[in-house]
C-alpha positions in Angstrom: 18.8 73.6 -55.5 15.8 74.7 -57.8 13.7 73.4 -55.0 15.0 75.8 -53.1 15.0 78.6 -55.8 11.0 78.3 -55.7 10.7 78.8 -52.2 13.0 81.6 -52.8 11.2 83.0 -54.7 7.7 82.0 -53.0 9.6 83.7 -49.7 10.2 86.8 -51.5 6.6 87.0 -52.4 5.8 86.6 -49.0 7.8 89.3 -47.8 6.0 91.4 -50.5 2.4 90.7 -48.6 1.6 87.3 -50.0 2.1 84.1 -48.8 4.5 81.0 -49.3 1.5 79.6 -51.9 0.7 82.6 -53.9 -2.5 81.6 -56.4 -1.8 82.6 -59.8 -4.8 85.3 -61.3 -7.7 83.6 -61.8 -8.7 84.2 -65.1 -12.4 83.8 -64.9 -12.3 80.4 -66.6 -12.6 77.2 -64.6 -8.8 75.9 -63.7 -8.6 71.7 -64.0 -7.0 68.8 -62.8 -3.8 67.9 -65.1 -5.3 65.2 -67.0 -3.0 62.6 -68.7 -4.3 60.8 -72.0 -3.4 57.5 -71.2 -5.0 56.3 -74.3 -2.7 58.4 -76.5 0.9 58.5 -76.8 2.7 58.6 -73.4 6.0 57.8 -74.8 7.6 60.0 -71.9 6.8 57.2 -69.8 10.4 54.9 -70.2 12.3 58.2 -70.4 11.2 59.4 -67.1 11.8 56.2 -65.3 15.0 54.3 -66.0 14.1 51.5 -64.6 11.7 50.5 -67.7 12.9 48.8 -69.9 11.5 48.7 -73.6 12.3 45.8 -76.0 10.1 44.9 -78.9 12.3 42.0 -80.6 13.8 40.4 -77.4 11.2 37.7 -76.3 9.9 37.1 -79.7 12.3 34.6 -81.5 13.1 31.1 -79.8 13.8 31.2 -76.1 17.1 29.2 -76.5 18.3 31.9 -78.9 17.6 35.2 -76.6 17.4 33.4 -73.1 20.7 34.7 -71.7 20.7 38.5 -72.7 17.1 38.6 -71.5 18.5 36.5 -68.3 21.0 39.7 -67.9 19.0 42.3 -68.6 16.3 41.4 -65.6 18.9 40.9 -63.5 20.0 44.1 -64.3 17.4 46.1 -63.7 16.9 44.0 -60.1 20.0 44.9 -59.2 19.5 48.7 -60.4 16.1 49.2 -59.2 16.7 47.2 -55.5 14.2 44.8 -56.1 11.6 45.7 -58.7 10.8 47.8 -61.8 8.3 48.5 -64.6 8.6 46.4 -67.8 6.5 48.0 -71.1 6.5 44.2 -73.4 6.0 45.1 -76.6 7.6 48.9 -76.2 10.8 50.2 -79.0 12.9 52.9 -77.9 13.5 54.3 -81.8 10.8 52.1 -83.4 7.7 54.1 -83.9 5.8 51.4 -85.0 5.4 50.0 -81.2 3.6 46.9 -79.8 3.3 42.7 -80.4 1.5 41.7 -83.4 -1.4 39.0 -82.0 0.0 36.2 -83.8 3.1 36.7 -81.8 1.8 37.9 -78.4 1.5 34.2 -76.9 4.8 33.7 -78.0 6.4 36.7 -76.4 4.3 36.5 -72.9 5.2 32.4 -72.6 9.3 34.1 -72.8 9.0 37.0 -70.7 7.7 34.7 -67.5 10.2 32.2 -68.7 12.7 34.4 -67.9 10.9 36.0 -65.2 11.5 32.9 -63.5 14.6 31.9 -64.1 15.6 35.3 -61.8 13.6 34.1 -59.1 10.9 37.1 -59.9 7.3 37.3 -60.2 6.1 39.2 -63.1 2.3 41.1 -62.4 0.5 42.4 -65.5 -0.7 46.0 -64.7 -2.4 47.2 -68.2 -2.7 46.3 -71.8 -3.3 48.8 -74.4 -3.3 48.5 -78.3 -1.2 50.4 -80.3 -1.0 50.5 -83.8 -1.8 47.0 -84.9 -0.1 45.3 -82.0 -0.8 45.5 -78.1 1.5 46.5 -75.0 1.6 45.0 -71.8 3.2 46.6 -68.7 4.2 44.0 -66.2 5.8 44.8 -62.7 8.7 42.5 -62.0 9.9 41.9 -58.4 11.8 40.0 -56.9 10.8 36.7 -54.5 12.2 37.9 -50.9 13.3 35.3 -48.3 11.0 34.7 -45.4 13.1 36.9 -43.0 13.5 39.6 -45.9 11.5 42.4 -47.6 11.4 45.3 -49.1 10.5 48.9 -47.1 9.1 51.6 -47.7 8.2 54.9 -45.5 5.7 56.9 -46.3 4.7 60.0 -43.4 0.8 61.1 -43.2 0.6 64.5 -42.3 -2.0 66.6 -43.1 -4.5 69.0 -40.6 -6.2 68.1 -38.1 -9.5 66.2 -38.6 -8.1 65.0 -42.2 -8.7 61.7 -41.5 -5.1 60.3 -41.3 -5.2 58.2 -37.9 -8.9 56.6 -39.8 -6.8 56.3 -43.0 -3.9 53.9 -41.9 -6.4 52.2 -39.6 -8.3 51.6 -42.7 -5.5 50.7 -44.9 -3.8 48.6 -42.2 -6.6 46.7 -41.0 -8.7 46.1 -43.3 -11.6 47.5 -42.3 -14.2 50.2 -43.2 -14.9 52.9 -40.8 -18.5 53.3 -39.6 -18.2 57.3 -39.4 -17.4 57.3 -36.0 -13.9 56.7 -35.6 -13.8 53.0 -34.6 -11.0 52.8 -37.4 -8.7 55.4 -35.8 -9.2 54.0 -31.7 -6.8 50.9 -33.2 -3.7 53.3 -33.7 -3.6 55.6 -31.0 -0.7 55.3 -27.9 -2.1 56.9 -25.6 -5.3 57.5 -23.3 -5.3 61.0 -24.1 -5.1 60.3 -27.6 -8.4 58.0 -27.2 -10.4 60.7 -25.5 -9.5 63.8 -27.7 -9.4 61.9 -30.8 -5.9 63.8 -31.7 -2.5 61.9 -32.3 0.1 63.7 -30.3 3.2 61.2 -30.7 4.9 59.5 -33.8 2.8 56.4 -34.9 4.1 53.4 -37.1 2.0 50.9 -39.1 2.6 48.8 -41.9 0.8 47.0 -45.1 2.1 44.2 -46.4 1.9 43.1 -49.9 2.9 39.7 -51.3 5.7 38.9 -55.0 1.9 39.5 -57.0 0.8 42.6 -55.6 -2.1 40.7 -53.1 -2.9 43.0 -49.6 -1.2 40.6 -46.5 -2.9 42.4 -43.5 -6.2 40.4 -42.9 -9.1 41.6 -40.7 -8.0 40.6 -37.1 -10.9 38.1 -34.8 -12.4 40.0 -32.0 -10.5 43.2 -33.0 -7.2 42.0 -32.1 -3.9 44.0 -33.2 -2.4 42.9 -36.1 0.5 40.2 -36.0 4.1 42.5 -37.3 5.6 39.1 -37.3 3.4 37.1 -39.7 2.8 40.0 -42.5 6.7 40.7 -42.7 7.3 36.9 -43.3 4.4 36.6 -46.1 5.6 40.2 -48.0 7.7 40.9 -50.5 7.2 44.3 -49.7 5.9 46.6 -46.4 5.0 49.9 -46.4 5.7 51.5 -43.0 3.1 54.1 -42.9 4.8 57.4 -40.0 1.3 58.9 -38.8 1.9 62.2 -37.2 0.2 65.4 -35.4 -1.9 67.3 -37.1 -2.3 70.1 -34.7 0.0 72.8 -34.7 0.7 72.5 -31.1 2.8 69.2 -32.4 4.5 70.8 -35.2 7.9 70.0 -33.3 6.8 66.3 -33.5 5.9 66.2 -36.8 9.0 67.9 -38.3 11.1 65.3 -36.1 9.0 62.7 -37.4 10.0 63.9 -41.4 13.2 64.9 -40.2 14.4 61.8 -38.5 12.5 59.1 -39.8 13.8 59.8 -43.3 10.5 59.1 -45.3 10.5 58.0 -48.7 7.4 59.4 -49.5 4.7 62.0 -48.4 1.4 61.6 -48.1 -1.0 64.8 -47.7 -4.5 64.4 -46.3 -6.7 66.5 -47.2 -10.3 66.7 -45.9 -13.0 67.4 -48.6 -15.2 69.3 -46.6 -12.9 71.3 -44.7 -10.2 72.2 -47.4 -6.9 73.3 -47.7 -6.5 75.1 -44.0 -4.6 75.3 -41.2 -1.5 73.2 -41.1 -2.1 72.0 -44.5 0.1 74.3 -46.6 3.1 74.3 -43.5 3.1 70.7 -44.1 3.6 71.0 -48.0 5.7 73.9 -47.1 8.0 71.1 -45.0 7.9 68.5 -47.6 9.1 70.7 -50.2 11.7 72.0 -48.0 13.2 68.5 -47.4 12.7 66.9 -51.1 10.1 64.6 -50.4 8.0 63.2 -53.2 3.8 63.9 -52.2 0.8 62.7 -53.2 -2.4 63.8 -52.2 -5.5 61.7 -50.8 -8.7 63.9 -50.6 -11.1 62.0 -47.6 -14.6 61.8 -46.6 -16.1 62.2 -50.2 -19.1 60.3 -49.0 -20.2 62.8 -46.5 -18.9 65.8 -48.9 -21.3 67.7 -51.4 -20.1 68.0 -54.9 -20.0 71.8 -55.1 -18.0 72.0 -52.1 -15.6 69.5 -53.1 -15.1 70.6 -56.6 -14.0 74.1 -54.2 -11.3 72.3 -52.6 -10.0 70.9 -55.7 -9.6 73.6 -57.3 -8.3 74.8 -54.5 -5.8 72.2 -54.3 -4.7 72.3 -57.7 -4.3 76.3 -58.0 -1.7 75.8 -54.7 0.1 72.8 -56.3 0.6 75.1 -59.6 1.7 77.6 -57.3 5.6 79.1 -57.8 6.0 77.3 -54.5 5.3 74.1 -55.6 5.7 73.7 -59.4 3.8 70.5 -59.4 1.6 69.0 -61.6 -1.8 67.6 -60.2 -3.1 64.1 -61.9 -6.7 63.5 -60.8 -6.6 59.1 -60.6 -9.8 58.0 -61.2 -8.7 54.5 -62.9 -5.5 52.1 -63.3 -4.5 53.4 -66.4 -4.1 56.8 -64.3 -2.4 54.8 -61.2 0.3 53.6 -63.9 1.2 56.4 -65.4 1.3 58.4 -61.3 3.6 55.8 -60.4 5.7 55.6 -63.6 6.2 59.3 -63.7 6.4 60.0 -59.8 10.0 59.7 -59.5 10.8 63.2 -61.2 8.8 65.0 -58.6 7.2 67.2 -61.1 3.8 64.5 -60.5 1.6 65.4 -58.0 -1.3 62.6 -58.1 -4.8 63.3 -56.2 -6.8 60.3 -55.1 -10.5 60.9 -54.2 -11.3 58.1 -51.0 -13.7 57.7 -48.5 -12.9 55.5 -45.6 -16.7 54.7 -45.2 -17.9 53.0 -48.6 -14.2 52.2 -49.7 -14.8 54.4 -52.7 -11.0 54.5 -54.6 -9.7 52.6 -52.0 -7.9 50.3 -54.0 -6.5 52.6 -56.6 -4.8 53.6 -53.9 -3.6 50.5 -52.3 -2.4 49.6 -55.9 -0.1 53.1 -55.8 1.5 52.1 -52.7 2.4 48.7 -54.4 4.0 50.1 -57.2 6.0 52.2 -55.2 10.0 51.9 -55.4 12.5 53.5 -52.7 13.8 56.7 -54.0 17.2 56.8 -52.1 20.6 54.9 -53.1 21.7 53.0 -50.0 25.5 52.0 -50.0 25.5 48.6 -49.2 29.4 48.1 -49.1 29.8 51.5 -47.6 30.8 51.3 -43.2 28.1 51.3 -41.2 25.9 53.8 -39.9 22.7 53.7 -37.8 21.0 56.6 -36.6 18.4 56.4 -33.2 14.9 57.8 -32.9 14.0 56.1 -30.2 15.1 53.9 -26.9 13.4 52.0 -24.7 14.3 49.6 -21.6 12.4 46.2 -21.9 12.0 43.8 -19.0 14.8 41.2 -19.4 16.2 42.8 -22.4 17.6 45.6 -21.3 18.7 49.1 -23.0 17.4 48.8 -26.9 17.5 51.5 -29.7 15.1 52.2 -32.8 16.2 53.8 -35.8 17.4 53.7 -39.3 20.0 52.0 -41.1 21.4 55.0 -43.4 24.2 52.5 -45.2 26.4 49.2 -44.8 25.3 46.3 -43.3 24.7 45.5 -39.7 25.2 42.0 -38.1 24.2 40.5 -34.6 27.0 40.4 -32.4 28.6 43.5 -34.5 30.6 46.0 -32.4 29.8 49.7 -33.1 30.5 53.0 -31.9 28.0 54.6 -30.1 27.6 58.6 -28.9 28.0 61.1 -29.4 28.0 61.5 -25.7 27.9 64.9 -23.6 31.9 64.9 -24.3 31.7 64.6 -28.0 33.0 60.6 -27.2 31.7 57.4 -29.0 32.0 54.3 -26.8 32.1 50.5 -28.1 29.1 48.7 -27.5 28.1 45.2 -28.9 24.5 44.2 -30.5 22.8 41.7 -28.6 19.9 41.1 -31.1 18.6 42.4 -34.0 14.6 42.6 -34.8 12.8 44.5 -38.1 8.5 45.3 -37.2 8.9 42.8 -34.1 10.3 40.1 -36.6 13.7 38.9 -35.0 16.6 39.0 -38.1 20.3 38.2 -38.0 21.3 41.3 -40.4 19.5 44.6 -41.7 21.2 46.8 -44.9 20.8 50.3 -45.2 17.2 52.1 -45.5 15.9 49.2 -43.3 14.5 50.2 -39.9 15.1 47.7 -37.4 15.9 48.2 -33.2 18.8 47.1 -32.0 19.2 45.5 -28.0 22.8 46.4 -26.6 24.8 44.7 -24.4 25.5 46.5 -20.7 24.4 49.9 -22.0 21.8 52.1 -19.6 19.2 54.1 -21.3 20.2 56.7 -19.6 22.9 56.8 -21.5 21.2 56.9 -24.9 19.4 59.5 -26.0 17.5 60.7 -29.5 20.2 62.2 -32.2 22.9 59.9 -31.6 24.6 57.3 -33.7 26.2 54.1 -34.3 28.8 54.3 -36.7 31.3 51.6 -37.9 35.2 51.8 -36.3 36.1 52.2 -39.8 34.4 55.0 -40.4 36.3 57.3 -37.4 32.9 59.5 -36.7 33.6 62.7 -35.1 31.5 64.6 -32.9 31.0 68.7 -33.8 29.7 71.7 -31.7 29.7 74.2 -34.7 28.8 73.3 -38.1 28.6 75.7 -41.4 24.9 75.9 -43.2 23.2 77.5 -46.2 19.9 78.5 -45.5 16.8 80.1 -46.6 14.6 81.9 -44.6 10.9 80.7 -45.3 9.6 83.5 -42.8 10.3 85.5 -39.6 8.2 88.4 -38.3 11.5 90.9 -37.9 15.2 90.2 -38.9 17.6 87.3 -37.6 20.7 88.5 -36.5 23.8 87.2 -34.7 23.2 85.2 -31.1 19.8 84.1 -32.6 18.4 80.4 -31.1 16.5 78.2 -32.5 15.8 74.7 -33.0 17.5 72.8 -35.9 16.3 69.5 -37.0 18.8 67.5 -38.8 18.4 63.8 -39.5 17.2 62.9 -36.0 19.4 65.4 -34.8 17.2 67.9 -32.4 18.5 70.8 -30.6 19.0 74.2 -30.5 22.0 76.1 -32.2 22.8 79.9 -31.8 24.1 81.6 -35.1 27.5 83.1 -34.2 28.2 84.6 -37.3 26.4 85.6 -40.6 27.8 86.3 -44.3 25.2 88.9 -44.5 24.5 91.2 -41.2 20.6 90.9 -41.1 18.1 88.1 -42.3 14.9 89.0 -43.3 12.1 86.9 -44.9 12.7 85.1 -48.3 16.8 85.9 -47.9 19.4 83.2 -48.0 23.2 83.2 -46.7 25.9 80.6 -45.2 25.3 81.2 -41.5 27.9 79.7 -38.3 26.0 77.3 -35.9 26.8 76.1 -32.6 25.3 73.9 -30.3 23.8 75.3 -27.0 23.8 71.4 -24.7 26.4 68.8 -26.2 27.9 68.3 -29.4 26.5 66.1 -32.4 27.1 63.6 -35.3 26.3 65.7 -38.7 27.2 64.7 -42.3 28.1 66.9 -45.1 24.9 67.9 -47.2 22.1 67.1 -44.9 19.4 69.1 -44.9 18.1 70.7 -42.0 15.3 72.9 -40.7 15.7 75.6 -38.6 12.5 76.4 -36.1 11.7 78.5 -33.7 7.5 79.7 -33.4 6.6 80.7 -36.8 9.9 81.2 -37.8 11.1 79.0 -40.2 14.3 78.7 -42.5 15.7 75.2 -44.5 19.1 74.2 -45.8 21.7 71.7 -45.6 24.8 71.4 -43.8 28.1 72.5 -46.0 31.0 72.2 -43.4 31.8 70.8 -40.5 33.9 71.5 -37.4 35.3 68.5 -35.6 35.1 68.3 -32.0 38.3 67.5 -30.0 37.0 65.4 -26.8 38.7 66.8 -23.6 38.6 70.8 -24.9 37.0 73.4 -23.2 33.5 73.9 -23.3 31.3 75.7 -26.0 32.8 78.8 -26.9 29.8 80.3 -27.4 28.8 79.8 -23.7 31.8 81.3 -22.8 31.4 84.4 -25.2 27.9 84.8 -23.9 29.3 84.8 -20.4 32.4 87.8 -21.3 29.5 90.0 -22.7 27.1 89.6 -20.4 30.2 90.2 -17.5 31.7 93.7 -19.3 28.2 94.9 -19.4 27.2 94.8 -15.9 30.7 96.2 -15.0 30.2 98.8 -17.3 27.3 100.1 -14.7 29.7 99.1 -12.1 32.2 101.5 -13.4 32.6 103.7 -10.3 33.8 100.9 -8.4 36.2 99.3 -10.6 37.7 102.6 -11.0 38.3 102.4 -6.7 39.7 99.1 -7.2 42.0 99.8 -9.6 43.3 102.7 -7.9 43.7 100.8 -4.7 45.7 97.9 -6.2 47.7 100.7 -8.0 48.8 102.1 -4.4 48.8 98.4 -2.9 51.6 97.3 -5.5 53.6 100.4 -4.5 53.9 99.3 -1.3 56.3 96.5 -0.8 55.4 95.3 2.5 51.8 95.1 2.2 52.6 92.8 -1.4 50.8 89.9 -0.3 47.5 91.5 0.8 47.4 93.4 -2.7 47.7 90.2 -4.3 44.6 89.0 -2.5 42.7 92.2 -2.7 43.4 91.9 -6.9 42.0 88.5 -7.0 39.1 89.8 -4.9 38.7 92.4 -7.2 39.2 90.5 -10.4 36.4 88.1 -9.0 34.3 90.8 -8.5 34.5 92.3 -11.8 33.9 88.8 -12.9 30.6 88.3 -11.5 29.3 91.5 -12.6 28.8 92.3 -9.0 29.0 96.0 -7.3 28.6 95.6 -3.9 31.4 92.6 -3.8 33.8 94.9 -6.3 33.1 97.7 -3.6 33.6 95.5 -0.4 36.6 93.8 -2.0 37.9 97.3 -3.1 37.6 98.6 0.7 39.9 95.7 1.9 42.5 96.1 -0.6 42.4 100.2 0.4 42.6 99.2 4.4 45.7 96.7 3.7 47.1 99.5 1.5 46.7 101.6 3.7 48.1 100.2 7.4 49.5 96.9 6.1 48.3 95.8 9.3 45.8 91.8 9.9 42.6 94.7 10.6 43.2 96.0 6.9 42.9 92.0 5.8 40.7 91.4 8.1 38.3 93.6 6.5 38.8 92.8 2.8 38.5 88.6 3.6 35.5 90.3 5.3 34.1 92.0 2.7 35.1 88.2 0.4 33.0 86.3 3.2 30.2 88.7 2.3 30.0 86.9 -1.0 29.2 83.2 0.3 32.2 82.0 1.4 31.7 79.1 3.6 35.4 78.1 4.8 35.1 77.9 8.9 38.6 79.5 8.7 37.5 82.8 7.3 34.7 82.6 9.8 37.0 82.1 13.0 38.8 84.9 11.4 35.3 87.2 11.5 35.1 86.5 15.4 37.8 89.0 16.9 36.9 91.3 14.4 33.3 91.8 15.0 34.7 91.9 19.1 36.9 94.7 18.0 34.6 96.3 16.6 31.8 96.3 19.4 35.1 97.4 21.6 
């Protein structure tokens, strides 16, 4: 919630004049970087991060005497840490008199990897540093995968257009240094109009492989072929799926679907040194704030950049970072001490690092590759928990058939497994059975949650698959909703949201738009906040509890998360809303239809007096009623007219004229038309 609190408050400032990154005063004196000493005491490194472990005594007496608690404490922390962590040998947690005497350090390395391999993990030595009269060494342990298994992690590129973010992953991924040009870039792009305006316009996915000792998988392709999915997954320990999306701002519904639905560990900001911090820079930030997502920023093209101008934008930067929207705190990496202490300290948020690259000379490029590899999923996956897959994306492949893409939220998934899938128009989920399983084009037999992976389904049309929907475990009953209950904030809007307000709320991979029904406060305005009634406008979705969601429409903007929700009962009646909508919009128009209305009711009044004329009242009501119904005058007055004639002479002319004036309004029946004939002929007699 303190997230939220900052944009709050950033919000209110906004409504005041300012903007969602109000600078602090500049007090005349040059603002820097947050500079770390990494030579000094950075004891705040093991508390921040529980997944490092400090021990000074437990790898330096005999490895027969220590063996097993060192055996269960790297187990441990693999288990804890889902397949890696940082290890400070040599470290004390109440010891102030840290580090491994040299006499002793052979002794207490040969242990460590001892033990290190006994768990089936590789150990990789990041930095040494002497303290006191003894040295530390920091060593990242992970775990040896299987050949058909790895770790993932997602990490979305956003940033303005022209950042360089399409010639960043095609750098990264590749392995190969742009010429300036945009040769790297022309490897990533889906589409033709993509190649000719240079822009990405869809969701883009690419991945870097790294091996169990930290080594770069992806290998410059002969004769600038694509690179082989299948043959990095099986050589990495871990892959870093890389989400490239639009930059321009007429793709801001893409790109917040892509952060939305893709569930990204990670953000990555590009920011172009020459240009600076413009356009849909800051509504980027402002997104990945919203949802919680951890950023770093990469400042491109320092090769082409002068050094006043680029000092500008860093400033720049850093002044927004430290804004009361952001609250973060910029590290400038310029070496590996730096990269070690980002990584180690990124988990709380609070660390913002900046890496300075260019895509041209490869200047920092591997300071940033080693980021990346140290890296460690932020989320808790339940494992045990019942199944649940979400869908981003479907496709029909030739001799396949229907397959879905998506993520694996929790439980495990099997080939062969038989899920629920929908919601469907109805607010239904239907069995269907999972023909084959495959994770980046690499066919599996099993994925666990926060994998990606697409999933080919037995004798199910695409058509009936769409983007939003689910497959949940039988065990799990899932239930479809039309309304659901949110808190939000409002980030901005020109006016005031009231009730019977529509936009589009982004939720998971959830996109559709909602109409408010019903407020806790009676007007929203920028920076407010309140719980707020939703309901679907097309068909009813899958939501969870405490998912966050953004609500869009223009430049209106407001996050959240979902506190309540309202099961749908398959079979009821339609959205209430609709019909609502449909009652306001019908006592309006009669309102200016009032004059006839007040015939018709007089009419029927004198038509139910009369007994023998009971039936053609009855009709002349329902005409009537219809009328009113439709909102329409001139049917309410025709229909009125017939009830008055059968009122009047009970007689088949009186009828005739009000199923006249009914035929008037479309009726098609050849009935009521044979029934026209003799009365037009009596009326020419």
């Amino acid at each position: 919630m303190s997230e939220l609190q900052a944009a709050a408050e950033a919000a209110a400032a906004a409504a005041a004049g300012g903007s969602l990154f109000d600078l602090p005063d500049d007090d005349g004196g040059e603002e820097e970087l947050y500079e770390e000493d990494v030579d000094g005491d950075d004891s705040g490194l093991g508390g921040v991060d529980s997944t490092t472990c400090r021990c000074k005594v437990l790898f330096l007496a005999k490895a027969a005497e220590r063996l097993p608690e060192a055996l269960d404490m790297i187990r441990g922390r693999i288990a804890d840490s889902q397949g890696e962590f940082l290890y400070l040998l040599g470290g004390a947690e109440m010891d102030a008199d840290q580090g491994i005497k040299d006499v002793d350090l052979p002794l207490a390395i040969e242990n460590f990897l001892a033990a290190v391999q006994r768990c089936n993990c590789t150990a990789m030595e990041l930095r040494r540093k002497r303290v006191n009269d003894g040295v530390t060494i920091e060593y990242l342990v992970r775990k040896e995968a299987d050949e058909n298994d790895f770790m993932e992690i997602r990490v979305a590129v956003v940033g303005n257009v022209d950042a360089g973010k399409s010639t960043m992953l095609g750098v990264l991924t590749h392995g190969e240094l742009d010429n300036g040009r945009g040769l790297a870039r022309q490897r990533l792009f889906r589409h033709k109009h993509e190649l000719e305006s240079g822009r990405t316009s869809s969701v883009g996915n690419d991945i870097l492989g790294f091996d169990s000792a930290g080594q770069v998988v992806n290998k410059p392709q002969i004769h600038g072929s694509g690179v082989n999915w299948e043959r990095i997954c099986r050589q990495s320990s871990k892959v870093i799926t890389f989400i490239d999306l639009a930059g321009h701002e007429r793709y801001l519904k893409t790109t917040v679907f892509g952060m939305t639905g893709h569930a990204p560990d990670f953000c990555m900001l590009m920011v172009g040194s020459n240009a600076g911090v413009i356009g849909m820079t800051k509504e980027h930030l402002s997104l990945a704030l919203a949802l919680t997502v951890p950023v770093f920023v990469v400042v491109t093209k320092i090769d082409m950049c002068p050094a006043n101008v680029l000092q500008e934008t860093l400033k720049l930067l850093t002044r927004i970072l430290k804004s009361p929207g952001c609250r973060k705190m910029p590290l400038l990496v310029n070496n590996r001490d730096d990269v070690v202490l980002a990584a180690s300290n990124f988990v709380t948020q609070r660390m913002c690092p900046v890496f300075q690259v260019s895509n041209v000379t490869g200047q920092n490029l591997d300071l940033l590759k080693m980021f990346l590899n140290l890296l460690s999923t932020r989320m808790d996956y339940q494992v045990s928990a019942p199944a649940e897959f979400q869908i981003d994306d479907t496709y029909s492949v030739p001799g396949v058939g229907t397959v879905v893409a998506g993520t694996t939220l929790k439980g495990l998934i099997h080939a062969n497994d038989t899920l629920l899938l929908g919601p469907d128009p109805l607010g239904r989920f239907q069995p269907c059975t999972i023909k084959s399983i495959h994770r980046k084009r690499m066919p599996v037999t099993e994925v666990r949650g926060g994998q990606t992976a697409t999933f080919a389904l037995k004798k199910v049309r695409r058509s009936h698959v769409r983007k939003g929907m689910v497959m949940v475990a039988k065990e799990a009953k899932p239930t479809a909703c039309w309304e659901f209950r949110g808190e939000i904030l409002v980030l901005h809007h020109p006016t005031t949201i009231s009730t019977k307000y529509q936009a589009m709320v982004h939720c998971g991979s959830v996109r559709q738009t909602a109409s408010i029904l019903d407020m806790s406060t009676e007007n929203l305005r920028t920076g407010d906040r309140a719980i707020c009634i939703f309901r679907f406008i097309k068909s009813p979705e899958f939501l969870r509890p405490n998912a966050r969601l953004v609500f869009r429409e223009g430049r209106t903007k407001a996050v959240g998360h979902v506190t309540e929700i309202v099961p749908h009962v398959p079979g009821s009646s339609g959205p209430r809303w609709d019909q609502s909508r449909s009652r306001a919009r019908r006592e309006k128009e009669a309102m200016h239809s009032g004059t006839a209305a007040t015939a018709a009711a007089s009419t029927l009044s004198a038509a139910s007096s009369d007994g023998a004329s009971a039936a053609a009242s009855t009709d002349a009501g329902v005409a009537a009623a219809t009328a009113g119904m439709d909102g329409l005058s001139v049917a309410a007055a025709a229909a009125a007219g017939g009830a008055a004639a059968a009122a009047a002479g009970g007689s088949s002319g009186g009828a005739s004229s009000a199923s006249a004036g009914g035929g008037s309004e479309g009726s098609s029946s050849g009935s009521r038309r044979r029934r026209q004939r003799p009365n037009k002929h009596a009326r020419k007699t």
